[in-house]
N, C-alpha and C positions, 0 to 999 in steps of 0.2 A: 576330615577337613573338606568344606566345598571348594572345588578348583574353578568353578565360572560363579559369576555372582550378576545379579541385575536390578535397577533400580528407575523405577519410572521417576524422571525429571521431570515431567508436563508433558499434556495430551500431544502423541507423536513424538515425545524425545525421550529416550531410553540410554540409559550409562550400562555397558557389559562390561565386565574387569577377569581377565583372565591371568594373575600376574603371575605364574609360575611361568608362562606364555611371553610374559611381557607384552602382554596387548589387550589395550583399553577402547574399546568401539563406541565410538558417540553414535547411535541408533537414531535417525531421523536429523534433519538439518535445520528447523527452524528458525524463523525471523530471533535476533539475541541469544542464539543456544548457546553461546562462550559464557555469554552474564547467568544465565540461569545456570550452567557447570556451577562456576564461581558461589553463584549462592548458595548451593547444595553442598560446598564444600568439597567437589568432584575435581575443581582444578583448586591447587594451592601453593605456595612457593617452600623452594628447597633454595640451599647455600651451599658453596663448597670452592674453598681458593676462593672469599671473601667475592663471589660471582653470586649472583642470586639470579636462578630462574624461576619459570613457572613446572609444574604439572601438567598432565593432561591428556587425552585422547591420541593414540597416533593412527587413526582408520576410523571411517567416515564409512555410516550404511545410507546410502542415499535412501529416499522414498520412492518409489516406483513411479508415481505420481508428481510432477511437475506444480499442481496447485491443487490446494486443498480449502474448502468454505472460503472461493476467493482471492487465496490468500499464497505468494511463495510455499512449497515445500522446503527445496532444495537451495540453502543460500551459504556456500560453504567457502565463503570468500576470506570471513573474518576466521573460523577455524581452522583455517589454512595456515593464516598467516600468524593466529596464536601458536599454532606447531614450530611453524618456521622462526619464527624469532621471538616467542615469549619464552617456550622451551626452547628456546637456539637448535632445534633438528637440522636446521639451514644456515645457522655461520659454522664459518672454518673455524675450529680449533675450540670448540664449545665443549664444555664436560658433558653434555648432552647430544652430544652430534655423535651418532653410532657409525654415520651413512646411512641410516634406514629412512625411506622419506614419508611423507605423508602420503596413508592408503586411502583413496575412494575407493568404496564398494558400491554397483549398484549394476541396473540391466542400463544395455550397451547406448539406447535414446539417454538415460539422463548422465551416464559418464563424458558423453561427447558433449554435451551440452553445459554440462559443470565445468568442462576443459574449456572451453571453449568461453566462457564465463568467466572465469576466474583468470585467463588471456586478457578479455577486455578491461577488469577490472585491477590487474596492475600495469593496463600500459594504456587503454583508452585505444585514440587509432594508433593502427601501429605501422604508418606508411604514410611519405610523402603525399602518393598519389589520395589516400585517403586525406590527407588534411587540403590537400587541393578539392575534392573533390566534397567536401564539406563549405567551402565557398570562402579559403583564407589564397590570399595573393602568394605569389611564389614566394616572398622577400615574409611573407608574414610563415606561410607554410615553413620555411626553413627556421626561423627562429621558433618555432613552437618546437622545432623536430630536435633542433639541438638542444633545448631545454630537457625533452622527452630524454635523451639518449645520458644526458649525464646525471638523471636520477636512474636510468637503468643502467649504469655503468657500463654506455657504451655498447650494448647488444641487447636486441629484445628476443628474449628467449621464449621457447616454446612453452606451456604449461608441464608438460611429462620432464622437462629440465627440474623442477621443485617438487611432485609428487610422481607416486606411483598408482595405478588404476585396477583394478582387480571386475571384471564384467562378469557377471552373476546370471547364466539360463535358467534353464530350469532342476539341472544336474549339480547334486552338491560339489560345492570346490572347497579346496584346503585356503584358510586364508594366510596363517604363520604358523609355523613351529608348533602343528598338528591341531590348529581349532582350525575346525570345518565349518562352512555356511549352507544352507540349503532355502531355497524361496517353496513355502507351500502354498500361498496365492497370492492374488494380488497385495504388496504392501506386508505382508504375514510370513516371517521367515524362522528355522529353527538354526541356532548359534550350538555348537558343541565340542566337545573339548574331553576326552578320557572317560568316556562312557556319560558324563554328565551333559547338559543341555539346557537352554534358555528358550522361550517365543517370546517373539517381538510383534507386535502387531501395531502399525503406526498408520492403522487408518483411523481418521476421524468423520462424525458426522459430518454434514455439508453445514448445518446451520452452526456447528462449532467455529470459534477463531482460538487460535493459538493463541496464551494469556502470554502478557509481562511481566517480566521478570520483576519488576518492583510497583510500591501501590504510588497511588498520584493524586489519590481523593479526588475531591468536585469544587470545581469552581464555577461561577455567572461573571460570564466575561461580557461587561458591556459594549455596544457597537458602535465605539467613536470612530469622529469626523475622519482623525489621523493616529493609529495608537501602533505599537509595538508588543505583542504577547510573546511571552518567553516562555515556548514550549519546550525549548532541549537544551541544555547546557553542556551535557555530557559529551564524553566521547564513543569509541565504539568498546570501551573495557570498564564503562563505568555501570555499576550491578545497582546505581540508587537514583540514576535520572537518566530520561531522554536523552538522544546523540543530539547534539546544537543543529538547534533549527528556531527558526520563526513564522510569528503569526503578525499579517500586517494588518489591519483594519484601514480601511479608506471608504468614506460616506457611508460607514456599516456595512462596506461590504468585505468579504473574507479572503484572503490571497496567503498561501502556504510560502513559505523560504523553502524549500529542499524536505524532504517525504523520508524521513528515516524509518529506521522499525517498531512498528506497537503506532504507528500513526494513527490508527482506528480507535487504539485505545486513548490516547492524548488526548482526540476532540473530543470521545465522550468525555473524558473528563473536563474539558473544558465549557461542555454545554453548546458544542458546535456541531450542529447537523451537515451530513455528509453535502446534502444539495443545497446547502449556504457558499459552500463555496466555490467560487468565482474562477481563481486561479492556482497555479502553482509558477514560482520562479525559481529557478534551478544551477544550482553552482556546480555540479561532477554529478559522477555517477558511481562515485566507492558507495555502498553496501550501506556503513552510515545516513548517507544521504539522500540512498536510492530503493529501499529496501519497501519501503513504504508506498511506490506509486501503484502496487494495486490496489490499493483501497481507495484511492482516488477516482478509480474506474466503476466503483461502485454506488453509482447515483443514475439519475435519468438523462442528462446532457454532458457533452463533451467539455469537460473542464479545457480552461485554455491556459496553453504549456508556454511559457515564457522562458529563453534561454538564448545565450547566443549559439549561433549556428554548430559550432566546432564542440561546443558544450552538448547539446542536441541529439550531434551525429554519435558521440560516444554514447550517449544515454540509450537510445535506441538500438544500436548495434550489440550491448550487452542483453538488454532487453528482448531483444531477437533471436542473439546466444540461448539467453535461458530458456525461453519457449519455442527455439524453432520457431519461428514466424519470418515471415520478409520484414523487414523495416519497414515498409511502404502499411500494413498494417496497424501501424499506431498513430500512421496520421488518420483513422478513422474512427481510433479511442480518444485523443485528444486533438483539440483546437487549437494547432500549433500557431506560434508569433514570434520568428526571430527578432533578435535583440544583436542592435551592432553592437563590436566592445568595443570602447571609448567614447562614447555617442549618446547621449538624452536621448529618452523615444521619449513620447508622452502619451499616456493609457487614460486618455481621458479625465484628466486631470492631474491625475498622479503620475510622476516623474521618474523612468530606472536606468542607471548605466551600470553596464558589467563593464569590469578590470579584470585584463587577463593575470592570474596569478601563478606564478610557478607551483607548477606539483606534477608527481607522473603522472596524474592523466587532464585532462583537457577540464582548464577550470577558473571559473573566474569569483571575481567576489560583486558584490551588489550594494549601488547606494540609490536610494530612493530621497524621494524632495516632490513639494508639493507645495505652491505659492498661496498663502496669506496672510493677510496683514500687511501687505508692503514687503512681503519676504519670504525667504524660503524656509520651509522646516524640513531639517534632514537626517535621516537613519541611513547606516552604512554597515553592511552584512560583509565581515571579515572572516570566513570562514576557510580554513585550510590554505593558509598565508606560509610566506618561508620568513625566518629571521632577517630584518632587516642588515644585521651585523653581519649574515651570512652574504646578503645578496652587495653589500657595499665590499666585501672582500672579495666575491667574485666579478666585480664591476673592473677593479685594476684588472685582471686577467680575460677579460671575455672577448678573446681575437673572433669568435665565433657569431659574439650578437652586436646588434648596431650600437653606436655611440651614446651613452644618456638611455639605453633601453631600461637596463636595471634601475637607476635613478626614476626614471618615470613609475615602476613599479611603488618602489618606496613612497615615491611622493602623494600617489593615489592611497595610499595605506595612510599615512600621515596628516591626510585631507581632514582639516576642523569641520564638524559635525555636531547637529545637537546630541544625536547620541548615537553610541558606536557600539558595535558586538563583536570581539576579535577574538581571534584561534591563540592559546597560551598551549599547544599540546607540547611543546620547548623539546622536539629533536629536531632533525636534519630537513624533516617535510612538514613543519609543525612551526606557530610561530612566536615566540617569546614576549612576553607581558613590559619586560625591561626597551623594547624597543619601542614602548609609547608614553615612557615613565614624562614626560615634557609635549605630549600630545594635549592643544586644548579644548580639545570635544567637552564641550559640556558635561558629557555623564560616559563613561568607557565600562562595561560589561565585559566579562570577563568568563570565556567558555570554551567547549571542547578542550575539556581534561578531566581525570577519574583522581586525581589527588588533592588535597589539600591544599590551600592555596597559603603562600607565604607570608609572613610580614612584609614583605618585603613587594608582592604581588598586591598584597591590598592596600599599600599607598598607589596604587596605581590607578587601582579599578574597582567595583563594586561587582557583588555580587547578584543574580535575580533567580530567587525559585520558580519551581514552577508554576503559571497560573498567573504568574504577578505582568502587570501591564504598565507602558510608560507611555504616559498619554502627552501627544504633543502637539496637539490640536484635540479639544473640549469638542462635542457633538452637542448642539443645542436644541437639535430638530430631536424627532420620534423616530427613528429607524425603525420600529420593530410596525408601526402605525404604516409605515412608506411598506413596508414587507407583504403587511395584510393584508394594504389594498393592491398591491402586485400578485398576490396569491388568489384573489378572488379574482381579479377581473380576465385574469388567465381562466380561472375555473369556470365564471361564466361569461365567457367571451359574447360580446354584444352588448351587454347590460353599459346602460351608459354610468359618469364615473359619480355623478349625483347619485344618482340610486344607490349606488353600493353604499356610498355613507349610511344610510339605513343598516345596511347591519355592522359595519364600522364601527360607528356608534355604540358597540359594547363592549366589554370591561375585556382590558388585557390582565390577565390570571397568569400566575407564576406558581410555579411547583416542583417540591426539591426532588432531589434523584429518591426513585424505589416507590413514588406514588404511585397509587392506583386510581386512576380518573375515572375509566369505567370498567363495570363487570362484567362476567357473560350473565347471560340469562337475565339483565338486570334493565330499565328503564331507559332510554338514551333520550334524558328531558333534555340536555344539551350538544352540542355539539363544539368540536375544539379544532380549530384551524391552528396546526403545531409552525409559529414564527423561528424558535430557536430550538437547538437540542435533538434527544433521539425518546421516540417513547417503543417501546414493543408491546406487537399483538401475540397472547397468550392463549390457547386452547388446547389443553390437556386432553379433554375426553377424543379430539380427533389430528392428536399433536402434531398442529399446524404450529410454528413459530416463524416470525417475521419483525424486522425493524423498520420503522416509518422514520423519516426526516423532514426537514423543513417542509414547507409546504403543502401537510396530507392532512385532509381533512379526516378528522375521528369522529366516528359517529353517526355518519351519513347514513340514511334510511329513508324511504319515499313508500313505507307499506306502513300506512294508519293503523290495520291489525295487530300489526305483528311487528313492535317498535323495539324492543328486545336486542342488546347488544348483541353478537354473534362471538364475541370473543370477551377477555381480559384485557385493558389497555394501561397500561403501567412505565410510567417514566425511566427510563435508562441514566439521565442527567439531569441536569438543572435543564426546566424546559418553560420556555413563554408560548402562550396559546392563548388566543380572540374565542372567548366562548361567546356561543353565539346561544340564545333558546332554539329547539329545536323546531318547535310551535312559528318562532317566526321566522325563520330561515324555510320552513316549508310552507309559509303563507307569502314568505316573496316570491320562492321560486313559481306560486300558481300564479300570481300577480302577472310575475313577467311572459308568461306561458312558454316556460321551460319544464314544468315538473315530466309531461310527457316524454320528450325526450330524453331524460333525466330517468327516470321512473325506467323506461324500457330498457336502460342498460345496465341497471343496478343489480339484477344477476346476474349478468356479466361480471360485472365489476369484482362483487362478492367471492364468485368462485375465483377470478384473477388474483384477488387477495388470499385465498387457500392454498395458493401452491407456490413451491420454493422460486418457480422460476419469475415469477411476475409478480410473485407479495410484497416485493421490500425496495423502498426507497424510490418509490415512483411517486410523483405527484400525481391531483387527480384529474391534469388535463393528457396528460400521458397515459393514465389508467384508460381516459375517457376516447382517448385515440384507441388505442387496441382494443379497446371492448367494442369500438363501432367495427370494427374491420375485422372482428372475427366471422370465422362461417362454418357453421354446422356440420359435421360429416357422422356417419356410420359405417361400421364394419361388425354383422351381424353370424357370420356363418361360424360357428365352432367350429375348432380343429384347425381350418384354414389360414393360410399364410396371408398378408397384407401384402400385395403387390403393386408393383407399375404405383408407387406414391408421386402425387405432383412435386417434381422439385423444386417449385418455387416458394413449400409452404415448408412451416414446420408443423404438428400434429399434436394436439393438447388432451389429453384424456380427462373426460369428464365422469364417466362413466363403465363399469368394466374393466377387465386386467387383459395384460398381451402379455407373452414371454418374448423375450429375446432368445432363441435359439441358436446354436452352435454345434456340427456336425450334432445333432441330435440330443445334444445335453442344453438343459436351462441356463444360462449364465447369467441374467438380469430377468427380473419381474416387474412389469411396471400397471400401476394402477391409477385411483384416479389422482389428478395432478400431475400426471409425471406426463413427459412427453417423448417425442420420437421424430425422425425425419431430418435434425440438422445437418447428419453427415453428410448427403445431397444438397440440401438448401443451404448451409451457409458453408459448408467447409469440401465442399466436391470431392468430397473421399467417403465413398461405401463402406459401411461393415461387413465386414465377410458373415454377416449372420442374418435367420429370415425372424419375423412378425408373426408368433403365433398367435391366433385370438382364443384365449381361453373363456371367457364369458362377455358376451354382446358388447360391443364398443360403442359408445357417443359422444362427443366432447366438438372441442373445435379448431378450424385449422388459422394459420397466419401466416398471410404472404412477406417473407424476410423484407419486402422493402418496408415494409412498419416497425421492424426493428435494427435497423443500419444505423439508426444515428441514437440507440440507446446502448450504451458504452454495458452500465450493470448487466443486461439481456445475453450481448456477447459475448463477455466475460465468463458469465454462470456458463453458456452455449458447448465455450470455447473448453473450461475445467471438465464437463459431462464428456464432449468429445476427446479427451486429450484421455480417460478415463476407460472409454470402452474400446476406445484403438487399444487400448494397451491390454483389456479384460479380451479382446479377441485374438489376441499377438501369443498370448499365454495358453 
């Protein structure tokens, strides 16, 4: 009989089952790992005393690794809390409650950090002076705190109060009732148990993302005036849709509701290129709703973060948990814009107030408005509401909040609307579909829940799949036309706006997800300025991969000889692109006398596009900025170490390999594309290791001020460095 058993779930998530043991290890912590157990059939429900729990996991093997192709490793918030009360490990008197609590395993940076995380993500701040110090008035600070305190029942406990921790060196440790762990490198660990044994290996490539749990197919989501896209209905337990969230469209342009998990995956499905969008607007910061904002990071400008302040400071401070960062660092990934609560701002046309909404951690709900016609059109984002029936019952009783506070809450929820989206998750922090059954919002959507909905729920509400849009204001103009000519005059900045009409003036082309536009090795008669969507560049023989988004011009080449794709270019979604002939897109550009300039950077350019850190999702006036400001270096002497590096560059290898050395063993090989120099340049922390040159080096350097305000750059920077601290640590 085997006594340890193993089963890859998805790239980086791995089920171990030792049940003679009684202990089930969820191996790696990824974005929906609860949904993907569930659909594996790894968690599933028991009964007993007419009680029905879940199944499941009781010990967590962190990833060594904080972020992986971009992306969270370690999000072990919702598995936490499926331990704690879907299996009841965490109520009193549960046929599942042994006393044994939920195990983290992992090295002692990401245990602190998961603590520390999983702290902010069931209490937000957890201090007066923090909710003052987030910019709420004494009288506002105290009612937020006594809200806070009576979903915490009164005491904010420490994280080691609901789990236990188990920190992982490099020396095997016993984890329960004689299964041992032992870490053999980075990420790569041996499980054993009575002479038997498992490897786990939960590294992934860089250009991997971690898939979803369920499929979503393809949609061509057109770019109205004023529309509402319903990317997530779900909650955080549901295994067959997105956690509720929205997509708002205003003059074609793109603004996220709240960034849950598999968000990367959503917009391709939806045909939404990463650098379309504009902003994000932000209700909390539970896991649901938060899980998703690095992919947001992954374009060429600073998305701008819309939240109220107290919304904000939670967001950030979890955020900073997870990655050890200052807070003060994510005003430099996003374009921050407080939002008062109770208060219209106006974003340039388009209209938001956040309502503060009772929940443990700091959160508000969002309604949006936008005047025409003589009138206002309005969407109102209800997400993670309490029952009104609850909050009108603790209205008689609340010696603690001001008179009509609750009421006010209510009534903001109650506010007629043309169309509403509200939380039905119907327990205690969740809020009931019956409390709107006489709401007369034009049209009441109906989300954040994994069950069935009732007879009784859907005289109330309707339902929206995913993909489906509710347009409430018609777009009559050309959005994707206003796009192109914003795309070019950026690309050729000077060209006055007449000119550009010349190549304007050609055919918007539409093309479904999985095309192939162009080949390698193959003619590039045209060229395709990508308006919507994602397309990826393909080249097997020198396996470069990269994703391009709105605004990247395909195809570009300025050598008459040698006009020859360099790569595969193949649609990821539904994608719109201005083909342009190539013939006369390089007979304008001599026209204008730009090909020179143009022409000289285009190897630049090219190689920028061969390598992980600079190929994907830059436009090409961002291309066209780092390729002017690169500068030449060499390091020719074999054997020798690279020293005394300027640290105000980072270092691109074009040519030739270096080892990363560590007391005299290789630990990293990098060749061309790969780089060196940021732990000086951007993060002023040295590696304890030297720069061997193992064959002639040439490539080029970059002074970090050319890369501070490219969020994708830092991000990649930030995962490399977070990577070799930890390959040097070991």
């Amino acid at each position: 009989m085997t006594r340890i058993s193993k089963n890859l779930v998805a790239p980086g998530l791995y089920w171990v089952a030792v049940p003679e043991a009684d202990l089930y290890i969820q191996c790696g912590c990824v974005e929906d790992s609860v949904k993907h157990l569930i659909r594996r059939g790894l968690i599933t429900q028991l009964e007993k005393d007419h009680i029905t729990w879940e199944t499941g996991p009781n010990a967590i093997l962190l990833s060594d690794l904080m972020l992986q192709g971009g992306h969270f490793s370690n999000l072990a918030e919702f598995p936490v809390l499926q331990m704690l009360y879907r299996q009841g490990m965490g109520i009193p008197g549960h046929p599942n409650n042994t006393g044994a609590k939920p195990l983290l395993i992992g090295n002692s940076e990401q245990i602190q950090a998961q603590n520390k995380y999983i702290h902010r993500g069931n209490y937000g701040l957890v201090s007066i002076d923090e909710l003052l110090a987030s910019g709420l008035s004494k009288d506002e600070a105290k009612i937020v705190w006594n809200l806070k305190k009576e979903f915490a029942f009164g005491k904010i406990e420490d994280t080691d109060y609901l789990i236990d921790s188990l920190i992982l060196g490099e020396e095997e440790l016993e984890i329960r009732r004689g299964v041992s762990i032992r870490r053999e490198d980075i990420n790569q660990f041996t499980i054993s148990y009575k002479g038997e044994s498992v490897s786990i290996n939960l590294n992934i490539p860089v250009t991997q993302r971690y898939p979803a749990p369920y499929p979503l197919g393809f949609h061509d989501i057109k770019r109205e005036y004023f529309g509402v896209v319903h990317s997530g209905q779900g909650d955080g337990w549901d295994i067959n849709r997105p956690c509720m969230a929205s997509i708002i469209v205003y003059q074609g342009k793109i603004y996220m509701v709240d960034a849950g998990p598999n968000i990367a995956y959503c917009l391709i499905a939806l045909g939404i290129g990463i650098n379309e969008i504009e902003g994000i607007f932000h209700t909390h910061c539970h896991d649901d709703h938060f899980a998703g904002l690095p992919t947001l990071l992954l374009n060429d400008h600073r998305i701008k973060y819309f939240a109220a302040p107290f919304v904000r400071a939670s967001v950030f401070k979890k955020l900073s948990a997870l990655l050890s960062l200052p807070e003060e660092d994510f005003f430099e990934f996003f374009d921050v814009h407080d939002l008062q609560e109770g208060v219209w701002t106006d974003l340039s046309g388009l209209e938001v107030k956040p309502l503060l909404s009772p929940h443990p951690v700091e959160t508000t709900t969002l309604t949006f408005r936008t005047l025409w016609g003589g009138r206002y059109y309005t969407y109102a984002h209800l997400t993670d509401i309490m029952s009104c029936e609850r909050l009108r019952a603790r209205e008689s009783g609340a010696k603690n909040l001001p008179e009509g506070f609750l009421q006010r809450i209510i009534d903001g929820y109650l506010t007629e609307v043309d169309l509403k989206k509200i939380d039905i998750g119907t327990d205690i922090v969740h809020g009931w579909a019956t409390d709107f059954k006489d709401d007369k919002s034009d049209r009441i959507i109906l989300a954040h829940t994994s069950v069935p909905l009732s007879d009784q729920q859907k005289e109330i509400g309707s339902s929206a799949p995913f993909g489906m849009i509710d347009v409430l204001i018609k777009n009559h103009t050309d959005p994707l036309l206003e796009k192109a000519c914003f795309y070019l005059s950026d690309y050729l900045a000077g060209v006055e706006e007449h000119d550009l009409k010349q190549l304007l003036n050609n055919q918007i082309v539409e093309f479904n997800p999985g095309t192939i536009i162009l080949k390698r090795d193959m003619p590039t008669t045209f060229l395709f300025l990508l308006l919507t969507g994602n397309i990826e560049m393909i080249n097997s023989k020198s396996g470069v991969y990269n994703v391009f988004s709105s605004g990247a011009l395909i195809g570009e080449h300025y050598n008459a000889s040698d006009s020859l794709s360099r790569a595969t270019y193949r649609t990821v979604s539904f994608v719109h692109a201005l083909k342009i002939p190539t013939s006369a897109f390089n007979r304008f550009i001599e026209e204008h006398q730009l090909f020179k300039s143009l022409s000289q950077l285009f190897s630049r350019k090219e190689f920028l596009l061969h390598t992980w850190l600079f190929g994907e999702s830059l436009s090409p006036r961002v291309q066209t900025s780092i390729a002017e400001n690169l500068v030449p270096f060499e390091f020719d002497k074999l054997g020798s170490s690279i020293a005394a590096l300027d640290e105000r560059f980072i270092y691109i290898i074009e040519r030739g390999a270096v080892a990363r050395s560590l007391d005299g063993r290789v630990v990293e090989q990098l060749e061309a594309g790969d780089f060196f120099g940021e732990d000086l340049s951007v993060f002023n922390n040295e590696y304890p290791s030297e720069l061997v040159i193992q064959v002639p080096v040439r490539g080029y350097r970059l002074h970090t001020d050319h890369i501070r305000d490219i969020p994708i750059i830092r991000w990649k920077l930030l995962e490399t460095h977070q990577k070799r601290i930890r390959v040097s640590r070991s």
